[in-house]
C-alpha positions as CSV (number, residue, x, y, z in Angstrom):
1,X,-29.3,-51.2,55.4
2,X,-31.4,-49.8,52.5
3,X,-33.3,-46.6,52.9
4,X,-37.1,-48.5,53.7
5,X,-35.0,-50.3,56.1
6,X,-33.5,-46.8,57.5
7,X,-36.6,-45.2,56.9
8,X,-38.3,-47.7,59.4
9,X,-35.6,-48.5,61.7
10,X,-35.5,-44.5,62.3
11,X,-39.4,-43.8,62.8
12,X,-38.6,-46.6,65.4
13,X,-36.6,-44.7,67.8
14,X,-37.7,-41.4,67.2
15,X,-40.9,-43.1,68.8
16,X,-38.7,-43.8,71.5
17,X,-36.8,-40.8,72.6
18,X,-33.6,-42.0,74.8
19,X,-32.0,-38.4,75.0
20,X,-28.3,-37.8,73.4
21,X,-26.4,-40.8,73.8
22,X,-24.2,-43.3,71.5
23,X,-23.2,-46.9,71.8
24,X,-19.8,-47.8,70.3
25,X,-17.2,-50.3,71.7
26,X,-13.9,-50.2,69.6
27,X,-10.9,-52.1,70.4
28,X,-8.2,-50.6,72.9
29,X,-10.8,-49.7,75.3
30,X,-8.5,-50.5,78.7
31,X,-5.4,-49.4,76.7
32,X,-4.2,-46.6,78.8
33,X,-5.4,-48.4,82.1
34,X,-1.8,-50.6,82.4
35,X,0.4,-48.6,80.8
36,X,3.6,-50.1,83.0
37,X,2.4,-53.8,82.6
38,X,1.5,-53.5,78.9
39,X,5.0,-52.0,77.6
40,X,6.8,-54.9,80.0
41,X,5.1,-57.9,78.5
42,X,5.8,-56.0,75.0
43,X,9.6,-56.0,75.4
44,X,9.3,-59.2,77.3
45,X,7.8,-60.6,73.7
46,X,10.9,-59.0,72.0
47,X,8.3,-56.6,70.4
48,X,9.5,-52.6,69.2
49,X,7.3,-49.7,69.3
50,X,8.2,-46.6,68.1
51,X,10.1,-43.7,70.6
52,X,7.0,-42.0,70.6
53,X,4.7,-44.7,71.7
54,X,6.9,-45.6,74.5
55,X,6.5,-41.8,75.6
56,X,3.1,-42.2,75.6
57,X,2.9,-45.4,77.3
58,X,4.9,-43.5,80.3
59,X,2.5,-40.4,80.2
60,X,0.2,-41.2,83.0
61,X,1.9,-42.9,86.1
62,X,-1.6,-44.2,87.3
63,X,-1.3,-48.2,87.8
64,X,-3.8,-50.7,86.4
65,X,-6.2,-52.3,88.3
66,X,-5.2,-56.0,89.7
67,X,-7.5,-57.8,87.1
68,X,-6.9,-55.8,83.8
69,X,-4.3,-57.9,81.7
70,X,-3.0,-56.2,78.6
71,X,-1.9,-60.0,77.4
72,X,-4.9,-59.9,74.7
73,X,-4.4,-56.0,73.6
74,X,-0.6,-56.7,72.8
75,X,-1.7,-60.1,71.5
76,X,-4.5,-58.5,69.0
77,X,-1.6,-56.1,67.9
78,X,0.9,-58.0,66.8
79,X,-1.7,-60.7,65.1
80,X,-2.4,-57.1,63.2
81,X,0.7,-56.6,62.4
82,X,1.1,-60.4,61.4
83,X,-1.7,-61.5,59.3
84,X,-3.6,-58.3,58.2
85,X,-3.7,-58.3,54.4
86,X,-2.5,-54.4,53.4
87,X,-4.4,-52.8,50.3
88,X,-1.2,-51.6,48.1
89,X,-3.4,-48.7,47.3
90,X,-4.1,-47.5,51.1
91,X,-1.9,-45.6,53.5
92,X,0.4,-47.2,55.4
93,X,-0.6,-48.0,58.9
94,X,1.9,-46.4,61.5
95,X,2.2,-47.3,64.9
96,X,1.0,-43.9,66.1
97,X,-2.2,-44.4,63.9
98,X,-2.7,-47.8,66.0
99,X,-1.6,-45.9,69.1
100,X,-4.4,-43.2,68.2
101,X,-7.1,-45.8,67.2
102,X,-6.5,-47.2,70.3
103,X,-7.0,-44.4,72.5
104,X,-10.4,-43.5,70.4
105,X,-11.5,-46.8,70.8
106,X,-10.4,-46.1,75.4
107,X,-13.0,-42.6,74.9
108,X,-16.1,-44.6,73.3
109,X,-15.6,-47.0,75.5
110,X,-17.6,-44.6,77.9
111,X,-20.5,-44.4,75.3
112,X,-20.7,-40.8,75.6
113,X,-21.2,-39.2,72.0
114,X,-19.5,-35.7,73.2
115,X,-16.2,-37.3,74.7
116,X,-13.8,-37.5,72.2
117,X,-10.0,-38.1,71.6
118,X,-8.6,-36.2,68.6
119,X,-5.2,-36.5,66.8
120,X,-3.6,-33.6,66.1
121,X,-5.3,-33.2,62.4
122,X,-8.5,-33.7,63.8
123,X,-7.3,-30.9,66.6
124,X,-6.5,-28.6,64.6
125,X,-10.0,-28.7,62.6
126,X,-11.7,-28.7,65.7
127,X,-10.0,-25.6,67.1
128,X,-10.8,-23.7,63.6
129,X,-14.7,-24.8,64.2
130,X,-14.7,-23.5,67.5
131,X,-13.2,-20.4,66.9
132,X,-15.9,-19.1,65.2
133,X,-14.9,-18.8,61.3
134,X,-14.5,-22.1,59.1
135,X,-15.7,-23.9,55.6
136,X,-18.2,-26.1,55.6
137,X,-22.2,-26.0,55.4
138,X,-23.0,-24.4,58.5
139,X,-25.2,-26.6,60.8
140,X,-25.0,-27.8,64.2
141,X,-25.3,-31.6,64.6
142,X,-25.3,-34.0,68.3
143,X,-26.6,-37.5,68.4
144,X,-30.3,-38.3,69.4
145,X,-31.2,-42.1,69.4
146,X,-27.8,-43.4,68.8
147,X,-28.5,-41.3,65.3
148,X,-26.4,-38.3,64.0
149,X,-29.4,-35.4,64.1
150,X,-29.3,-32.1,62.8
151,X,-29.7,-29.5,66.0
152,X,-29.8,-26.9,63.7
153,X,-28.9,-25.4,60.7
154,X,-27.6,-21.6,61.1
155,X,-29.2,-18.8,59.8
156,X,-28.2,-17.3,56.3
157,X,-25.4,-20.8,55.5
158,X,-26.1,-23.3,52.7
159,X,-27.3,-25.7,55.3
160,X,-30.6,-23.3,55.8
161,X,-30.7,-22.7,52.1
162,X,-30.5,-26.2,50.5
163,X,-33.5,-27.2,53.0
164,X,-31.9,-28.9,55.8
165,X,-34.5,-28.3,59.3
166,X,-33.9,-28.6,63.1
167,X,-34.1,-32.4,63.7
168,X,-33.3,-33.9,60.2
169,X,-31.4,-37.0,60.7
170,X,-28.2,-37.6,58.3
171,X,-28.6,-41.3,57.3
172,X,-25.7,-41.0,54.4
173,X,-23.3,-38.6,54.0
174,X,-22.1,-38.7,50.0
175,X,-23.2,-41.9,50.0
176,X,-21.0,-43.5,53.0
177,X,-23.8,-44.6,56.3
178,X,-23.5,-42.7,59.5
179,X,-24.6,-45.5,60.9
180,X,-21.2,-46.5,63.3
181,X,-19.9,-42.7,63.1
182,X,-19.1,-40.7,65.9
183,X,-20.5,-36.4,66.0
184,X,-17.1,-35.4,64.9
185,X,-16.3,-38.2,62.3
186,X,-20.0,-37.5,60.8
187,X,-18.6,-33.6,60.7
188,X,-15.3,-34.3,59.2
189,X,-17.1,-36.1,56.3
190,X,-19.4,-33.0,56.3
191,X,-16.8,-30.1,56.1
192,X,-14.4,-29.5,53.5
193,X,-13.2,-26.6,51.2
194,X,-15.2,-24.1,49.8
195,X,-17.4,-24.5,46.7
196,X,-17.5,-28.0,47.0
197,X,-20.5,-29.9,47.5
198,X,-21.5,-32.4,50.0
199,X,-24.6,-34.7,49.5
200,X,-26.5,-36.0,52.0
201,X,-28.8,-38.2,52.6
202,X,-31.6,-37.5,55.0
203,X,-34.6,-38.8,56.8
204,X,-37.5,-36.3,57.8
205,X,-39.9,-37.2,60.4
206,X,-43.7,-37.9,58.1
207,X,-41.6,-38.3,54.8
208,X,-42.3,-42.1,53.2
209,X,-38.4,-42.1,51.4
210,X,-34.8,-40.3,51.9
211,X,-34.4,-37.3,51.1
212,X,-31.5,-36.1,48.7
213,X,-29.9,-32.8,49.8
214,X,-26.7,-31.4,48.0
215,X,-25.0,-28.7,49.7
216,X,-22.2,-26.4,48.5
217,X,-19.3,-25.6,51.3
218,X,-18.5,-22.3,52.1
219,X,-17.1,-20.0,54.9
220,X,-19.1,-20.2,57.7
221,X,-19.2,-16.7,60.2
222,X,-21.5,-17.9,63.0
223,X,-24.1,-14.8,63.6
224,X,-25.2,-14.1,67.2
225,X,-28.4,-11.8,67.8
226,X,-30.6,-10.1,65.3
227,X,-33.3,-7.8,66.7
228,X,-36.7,-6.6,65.2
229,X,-40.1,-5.0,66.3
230,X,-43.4,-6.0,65.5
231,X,-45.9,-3.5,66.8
232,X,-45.3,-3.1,70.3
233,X,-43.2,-5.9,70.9
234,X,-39.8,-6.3,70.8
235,X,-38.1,-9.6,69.3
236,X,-34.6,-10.4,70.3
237,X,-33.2,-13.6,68.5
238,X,-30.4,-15.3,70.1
239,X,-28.4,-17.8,67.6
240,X,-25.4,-18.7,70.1
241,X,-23.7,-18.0,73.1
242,X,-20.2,-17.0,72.4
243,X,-17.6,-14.9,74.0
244,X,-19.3,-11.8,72.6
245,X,-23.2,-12.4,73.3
246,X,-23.4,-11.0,76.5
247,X,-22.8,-7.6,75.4
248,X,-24.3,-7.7,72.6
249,X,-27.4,-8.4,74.7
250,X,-26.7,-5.5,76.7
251,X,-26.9,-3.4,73.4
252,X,-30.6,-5.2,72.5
253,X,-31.9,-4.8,75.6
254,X,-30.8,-0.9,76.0
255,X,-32.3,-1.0,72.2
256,X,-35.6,-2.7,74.1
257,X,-35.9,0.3,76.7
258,X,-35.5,2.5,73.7
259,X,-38.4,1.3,72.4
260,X,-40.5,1.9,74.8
261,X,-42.6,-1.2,74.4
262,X,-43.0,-3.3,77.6
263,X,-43.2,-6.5,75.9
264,X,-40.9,-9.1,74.7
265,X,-39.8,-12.7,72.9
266,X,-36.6,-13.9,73.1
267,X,-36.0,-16.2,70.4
268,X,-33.8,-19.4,71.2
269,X,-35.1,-21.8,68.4
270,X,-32.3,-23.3,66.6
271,X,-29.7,-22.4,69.1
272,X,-27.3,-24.9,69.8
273,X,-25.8,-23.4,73.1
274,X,-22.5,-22.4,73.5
275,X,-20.4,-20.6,76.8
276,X,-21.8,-21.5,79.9
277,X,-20.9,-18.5,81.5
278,X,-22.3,-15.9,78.5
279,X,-25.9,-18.2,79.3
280,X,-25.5,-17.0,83.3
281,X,-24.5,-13.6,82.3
282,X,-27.4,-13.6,80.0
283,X,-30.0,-14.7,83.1
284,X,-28.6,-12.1,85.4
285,X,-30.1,-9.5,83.4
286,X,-33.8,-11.2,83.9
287,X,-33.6,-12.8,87.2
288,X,-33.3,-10.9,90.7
289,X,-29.6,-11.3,92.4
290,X,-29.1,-15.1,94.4
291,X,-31.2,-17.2,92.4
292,X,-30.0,-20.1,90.8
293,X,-29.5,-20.2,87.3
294,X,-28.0,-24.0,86.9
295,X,-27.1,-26.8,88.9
296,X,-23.5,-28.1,88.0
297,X,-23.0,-31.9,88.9
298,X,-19.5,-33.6,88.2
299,X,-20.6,-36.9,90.1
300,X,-18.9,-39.2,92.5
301,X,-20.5,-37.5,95.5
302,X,-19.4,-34.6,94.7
303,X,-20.9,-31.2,95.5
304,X,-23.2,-29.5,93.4
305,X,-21.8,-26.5,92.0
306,X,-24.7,-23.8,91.9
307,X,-24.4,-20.7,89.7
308,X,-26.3,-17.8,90.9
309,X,-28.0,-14.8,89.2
310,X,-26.0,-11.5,89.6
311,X,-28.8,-9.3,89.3
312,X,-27.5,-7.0,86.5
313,X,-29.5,-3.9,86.6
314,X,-30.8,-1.7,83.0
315,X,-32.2,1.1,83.6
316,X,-36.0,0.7,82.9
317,X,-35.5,-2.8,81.9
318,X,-38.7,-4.3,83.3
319,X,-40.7,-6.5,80.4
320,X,-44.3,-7.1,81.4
321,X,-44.9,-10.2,79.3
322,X,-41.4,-12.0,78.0
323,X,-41.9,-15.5,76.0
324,X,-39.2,-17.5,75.2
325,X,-39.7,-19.7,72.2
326,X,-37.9,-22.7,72.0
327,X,-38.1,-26.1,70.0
328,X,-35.7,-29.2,68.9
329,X,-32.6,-26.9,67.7
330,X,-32.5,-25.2,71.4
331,X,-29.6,-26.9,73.4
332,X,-27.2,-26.5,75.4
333,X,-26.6,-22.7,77.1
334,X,-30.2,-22.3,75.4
335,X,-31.7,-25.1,77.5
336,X,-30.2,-23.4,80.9
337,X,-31.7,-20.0,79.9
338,X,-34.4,-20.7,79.1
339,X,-34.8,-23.8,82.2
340,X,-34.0,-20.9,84.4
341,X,-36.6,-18.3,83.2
342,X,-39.2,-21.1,83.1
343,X,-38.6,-22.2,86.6
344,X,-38.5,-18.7,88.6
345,X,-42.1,-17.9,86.1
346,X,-40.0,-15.0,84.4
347,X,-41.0,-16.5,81.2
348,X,-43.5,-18.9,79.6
349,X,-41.6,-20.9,77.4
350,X,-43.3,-21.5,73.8
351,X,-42.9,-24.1,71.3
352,X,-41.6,-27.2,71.1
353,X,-39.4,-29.6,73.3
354,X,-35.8,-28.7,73.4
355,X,-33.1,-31.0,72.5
356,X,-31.7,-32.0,75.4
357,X,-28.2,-31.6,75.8
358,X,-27.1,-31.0,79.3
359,X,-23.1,-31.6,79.6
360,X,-20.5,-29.8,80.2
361,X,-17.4,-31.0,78.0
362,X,-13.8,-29.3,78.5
363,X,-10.9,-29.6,75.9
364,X,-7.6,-30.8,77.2
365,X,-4.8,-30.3,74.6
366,X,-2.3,-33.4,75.0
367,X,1.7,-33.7,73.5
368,X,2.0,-34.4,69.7
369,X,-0.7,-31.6,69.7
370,X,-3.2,-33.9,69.7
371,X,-6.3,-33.0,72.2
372,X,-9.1,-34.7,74.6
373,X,-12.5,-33.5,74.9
374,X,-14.1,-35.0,78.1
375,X,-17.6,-34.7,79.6
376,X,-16.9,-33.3,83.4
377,X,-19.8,-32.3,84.4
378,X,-23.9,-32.6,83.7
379,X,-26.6,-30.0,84.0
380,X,-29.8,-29.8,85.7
381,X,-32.3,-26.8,86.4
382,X,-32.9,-24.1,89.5
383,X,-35.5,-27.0,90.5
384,X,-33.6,-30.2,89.7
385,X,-34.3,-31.4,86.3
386,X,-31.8,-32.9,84.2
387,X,-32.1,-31.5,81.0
388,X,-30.1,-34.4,78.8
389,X,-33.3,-36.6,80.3
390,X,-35.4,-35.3,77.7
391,X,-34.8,-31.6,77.1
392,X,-37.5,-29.2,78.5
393,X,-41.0,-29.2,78.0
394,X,-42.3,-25.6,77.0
395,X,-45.5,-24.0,79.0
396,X,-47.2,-24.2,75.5
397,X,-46.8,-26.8,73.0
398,X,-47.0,-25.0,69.4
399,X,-45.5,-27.4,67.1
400,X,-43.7,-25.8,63.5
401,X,-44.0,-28.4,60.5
402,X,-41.5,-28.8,58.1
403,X,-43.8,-27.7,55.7
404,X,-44.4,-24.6,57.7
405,X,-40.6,-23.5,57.7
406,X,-40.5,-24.2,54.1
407,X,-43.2,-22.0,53.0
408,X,-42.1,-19.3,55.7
409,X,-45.4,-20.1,58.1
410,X,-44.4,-19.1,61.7
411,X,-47.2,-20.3,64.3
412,X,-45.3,-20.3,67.1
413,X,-43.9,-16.7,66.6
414,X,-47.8,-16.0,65.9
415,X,-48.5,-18.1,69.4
416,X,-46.2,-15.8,71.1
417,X,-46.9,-12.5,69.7
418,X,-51.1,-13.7,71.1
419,X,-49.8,-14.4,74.4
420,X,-47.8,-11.4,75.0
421,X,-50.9,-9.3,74.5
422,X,-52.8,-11.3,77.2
423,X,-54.9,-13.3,74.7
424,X,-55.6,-17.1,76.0
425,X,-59.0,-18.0,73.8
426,X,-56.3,-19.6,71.4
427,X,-55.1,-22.4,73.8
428,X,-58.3,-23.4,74.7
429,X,-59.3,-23.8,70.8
430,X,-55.5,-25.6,70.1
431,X,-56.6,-28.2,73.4
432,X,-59.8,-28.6,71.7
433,X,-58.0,-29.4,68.1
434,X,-55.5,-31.9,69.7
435,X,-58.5,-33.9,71.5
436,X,-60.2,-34.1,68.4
437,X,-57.1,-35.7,66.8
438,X,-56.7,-38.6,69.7
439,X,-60.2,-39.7,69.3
């Protein structure tokens, strides 16, 4: 596909906004569903596998179901084996790199963009991400429209200084298409030692052509909270939710009392999300004890699992106006937050519509030090919403241009900081401006 075709193809579906989701089908997909029958018709063929293979094959005792025949998997594997034509140059295929593909190709299968199987190389990467500290260009990306779209670049890394902007999709990454790449493929291309570059290619929403973007890798620390006071109000920015937000939210909002000022913005823009449980700790500090923060569903008739507010008490910690400004880089943890304060009218959300990423992944470490990460559960507001179906639509829709971020122009913060001092004339003039725009 060349880059009008891209270009085109792109505006396309961003017209037609599906939520995070991914379509891939890749061979293998009922591999692990007949482990028993598929290694007895392999010895029955006189076929070997490798010791470790056969341990895998044995690692879940769970029996197929009647009508799943393994004939054609074991069939397409030794036709592989057979008749594929080997490059002389390329690594050599083992039988634990078929074994792996094959249980990749068993995750996609599900066509969920955050479930993914990852040998132990891949493991090992993914644990250095998520601990907090590792080289690369420092941007958060998930899959909108069966595309792989930037969430948001972090503050202060290369990806924020070379340009890149909340909702910039990567069409090439140093030249290869992201076309058929999974999240953490695309992010494997992406990463890599420090001081080297990465060049991508990317489309912008109201550009005509691709954009070129080089970016030079370094270590990335993921920040959490910065705070700041403009006039009277006080401005909390929240760029994750990690092990260590919660109480360093406690120290902003003791900061907050200190003040004296009785109004407020939290700032979620550009926050990808994070711990579930540092998002409810979060809430409890601006929602009375027993409400509900999030529904948790894990399906199959199950019960919802509803977590509550604890009603943490500050002294003196009782903002008159609080706005919450979120737009396309807010997901996640961010979405439940700020879902929560929209619903129980705590807050009046500002900006524009969230990402939409409402499910809950957990990461299973398997032998061989591989690992599996697995959606278990999906999300939904105090009142019911899902937020994957769309993200969350704010009170008041202030959009931010690229051009705007580029040349440091903030109307939404400006929107906010109006709204907190009880001024409204604005809206009615912005309502006017749109109609004159659909005429």
């Amino acid at each position: 596909m060349d880059n009008k075709q891209f270009v085109g193809e792109t505006e396309r579906k961003s017209r037609s906004f599906l939520g995070a989701g991914l379509a891939m089908v890749l061979a293998g997909a009922a591999f692990f569903s007949g482990l028993q029958i598929g290694l007895n018709d392999s010895f029955n063929n006189g076929e070997k596998m490798q010791a470790g293979i056969i341990s895998a094959l044995f690692a879940s005792p769970k029996a197929p179901a009647e009508d799943v025949n393994l004939d054609e998997f074991w069939r397409v594997w030794n036709l592989m084996d057979e008749k594929y034509v080997v490059d002389s140059e390329a690594e050599p295929i083992t039988d634990e790199m078929k074994l792996h593909g094959a249980i990749a190709g068993l995750v996609a299968s599900y066509n969920d963009p955050y479930s993914v199987f990852f040998p132990p190389k891949e493991s090992e990467e993914f644990n250095e991400t998520i601990s907090g500290n590792f080289s690369g260009v420092g941007m958060e990306v998930g899959i909108r429209n069966d595309l792989i779209t930037v969430i948001a670049p972090l503050p202060n890394t290369p990806a924020e200084k070379a340009g890149i902007l909340s909702g910039d999709v990567i069409a090439k990454i140093d030249g290869e298409t992201t076309e058929r790449l999974s999240i953490d493929q695309a992010v494997d291309l992406i990463r890599g030692e420090q001081g080297t570059t990465v060049n991508l290619t990317v489309f912008r929403e109201g550009e005509s052509e691709l954009l070129e973007i080089s970016v030079v890798r370094d270590v990335i620390t993921i920040p959490t909270i910065d705070t700041k006071q403009e006039g009277d109000v006080f401005i909390i920015s929240l760029y994750n939710f990690n092990a260590l937000s919660e109480a360093m939210m406690q120290d902003a909002l003791r900061e907050y009392v200190q003040s004296g000022t009785k109004k407020m913005i939290l700032d979620l823009r550009g926050n990808p999300g994070g711990f579930l449980q540092s998002a409810n700790a979060i809430a409890s500090y601006f929602l009375p004890a027993g409400k509900i923060i999030v529904r948790e569903d894990f399906g199959g008739g199950q019960d919802q699992v509803l977590y509550r507010s604890q009603g943490k008490v500050l002294h003196d910690f009782a903002p008159d106006e609080l706005v919450v400004l979120v737009d396309g880089g807010s997901a996640s943890a961010s979405e439940i937050l700020a879902g929560a304060l929209q619903e129980h009218k705590v807050a009046t959300l500002i900006g524009e519509t969230t990402f939409g990423k409402g499910s809950v992944q957990e990461l299973i470490d398997l032998p061989n030090k591989a690992a599996l990460k697995v959606t278990i559960a999906r999300w939904f507001t105090p009142n019911g919403k899902s937020i994957s179906e769309g993200g969350l639509e704010p009170d008041l829709v202030i959009e931010r241009t690229p051009q705007d971020r580029l040349n440091d122009i903030d109307p939404q913060l400006e929107a906010a900081l109006k709204w907190v001092h009880g001024e409204r004339d604005f809206v009615s003039t912005l309502n006017q401006d749109e109609e004159a725009e659909t005429e």
